[in-house]
N, C-alpha and C positions, 0 to 999 in steps of 0.2 A: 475396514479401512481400505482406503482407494488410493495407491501411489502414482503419483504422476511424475515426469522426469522434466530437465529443462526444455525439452522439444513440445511437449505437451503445454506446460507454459507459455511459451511462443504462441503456439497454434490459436490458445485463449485469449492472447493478446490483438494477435491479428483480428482474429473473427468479432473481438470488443472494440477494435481501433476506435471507430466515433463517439465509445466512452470514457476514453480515456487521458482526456484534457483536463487536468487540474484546476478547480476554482476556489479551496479551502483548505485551508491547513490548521491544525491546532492541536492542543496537546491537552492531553488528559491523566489520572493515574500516573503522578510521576513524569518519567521521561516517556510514557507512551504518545508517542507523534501519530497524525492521524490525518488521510490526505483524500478529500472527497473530490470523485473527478466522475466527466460527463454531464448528464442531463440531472434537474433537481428531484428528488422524488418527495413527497410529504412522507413523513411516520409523526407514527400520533406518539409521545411519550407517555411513562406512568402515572404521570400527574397531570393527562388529557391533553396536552397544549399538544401542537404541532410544528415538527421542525423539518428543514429542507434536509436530505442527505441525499449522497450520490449515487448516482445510480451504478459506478464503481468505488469501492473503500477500500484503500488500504492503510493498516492499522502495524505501525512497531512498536512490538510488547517486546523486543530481546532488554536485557539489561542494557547490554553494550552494545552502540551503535555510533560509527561517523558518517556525518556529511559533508563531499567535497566539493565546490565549485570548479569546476578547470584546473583539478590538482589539486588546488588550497582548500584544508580545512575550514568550515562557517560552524557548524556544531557539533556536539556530540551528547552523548548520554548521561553525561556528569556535570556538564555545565548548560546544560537547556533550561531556560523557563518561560513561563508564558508570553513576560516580555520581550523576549529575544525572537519567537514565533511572530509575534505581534510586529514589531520594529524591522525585523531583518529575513527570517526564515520565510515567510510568506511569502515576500521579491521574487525569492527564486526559483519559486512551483509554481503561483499563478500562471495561467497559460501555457505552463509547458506540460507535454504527454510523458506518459510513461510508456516506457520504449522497450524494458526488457526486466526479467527478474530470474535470476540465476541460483542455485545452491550449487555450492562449492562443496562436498562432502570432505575431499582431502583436510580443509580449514574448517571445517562447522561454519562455513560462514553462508547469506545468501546477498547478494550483490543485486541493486535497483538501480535503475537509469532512466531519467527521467535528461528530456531535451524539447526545445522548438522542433515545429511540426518538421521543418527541414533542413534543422539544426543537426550539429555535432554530435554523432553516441559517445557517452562520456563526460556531456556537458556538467551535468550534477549526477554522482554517485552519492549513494547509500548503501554501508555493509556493515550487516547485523554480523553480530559474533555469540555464538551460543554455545551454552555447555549440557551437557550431558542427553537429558532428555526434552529440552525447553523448548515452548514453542516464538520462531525468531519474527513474525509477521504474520498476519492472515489476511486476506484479500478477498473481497467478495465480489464477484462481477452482477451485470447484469440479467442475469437470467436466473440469480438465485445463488448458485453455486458459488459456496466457504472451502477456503483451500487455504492450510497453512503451511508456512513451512517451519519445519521443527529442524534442531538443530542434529537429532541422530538420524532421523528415519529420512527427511529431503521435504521433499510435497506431497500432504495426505489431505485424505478429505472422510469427514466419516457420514457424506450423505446428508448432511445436513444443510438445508435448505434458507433463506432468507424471504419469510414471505412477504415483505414488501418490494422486492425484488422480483420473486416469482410474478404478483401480480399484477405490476408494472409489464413486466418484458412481454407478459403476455395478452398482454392488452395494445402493446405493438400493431 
């Protein structure tokens, strides 16, 4: 396993910048929220069809999670559903980037921020709250590389690779 810190994160962020403009949101498993940004990439699914994903994904598997607009609550983990994603949650990512992804170890928590390209930091938060050993999001960027973060250990990665990602980025 591969630890990375909030600076490391950053650095991924930056050097992904032009991937990471939101154009899809939805939910899957419950309250797992699910937010594809960047360029589209094809994967073929198990049952042969073909679907558009991002060429960055981030995916909230914590149980417990809020999102705020400008302060004010719009969802959370216990009251999400598809509808709500559909009608409301979706306004508020479309077009905006993701700006920064943080773990807090003090709180088990990891904090996402997500704004206009020359918008507000702060504008929509999201912070997962995780216990024990749980993992609180995972994020796949462009070049392959699965990083999640868990609620004990921060940011790990165990090498494992995304190859419709890998052969995308490197067909770049």
């Amino acid at each position: 396993m591969k630890n990375y810190d909030n600076s490391d994160l950053a650095t991924l962020l930056a050097k992904f910048k032009g991937h990471l403009t939101c154009w899809q949101v939805g939910l899957s498993l419950g309250s797992f929220l699910y937010f594809h940004m960047g360029g589209n990439l094809p994967e073929r699914t198990k049952g042969g069809s073909v679907v558009e994903i991002g060429s960055t994904i981030l995916v909230l598997e914590s149980d417990e999670w809020t999102i705020t607009w400008q302060g004010k609550p719009i969802a959370d983990s216990d009251t999400i559903t598809e509808d709500l994603v559909d009608r409301l949650i979706f306004k508020y990512f479309i077009g905006k980037s993701l700006k920064s992804i943080e773990y807090v170890n003090e709180v088990k928590e990891c904090i996402i921020n997500f704004a206009d390209e020359g918008g507000t930091p702060g504008e929509i938060i999201i912070r997962l709250k995780g216990e024990a050993d749980e993992d609180m999001c995972t994020i796949t960027f462009p070049d392959g590389t699965i990083i999640v973060c868990n609620a004990k250990n921060g940011f790990l990665s165990d090498g494992s690779r995304s190859d419709v990602h890998v052969a995308a980025y490197s067909s770049d």
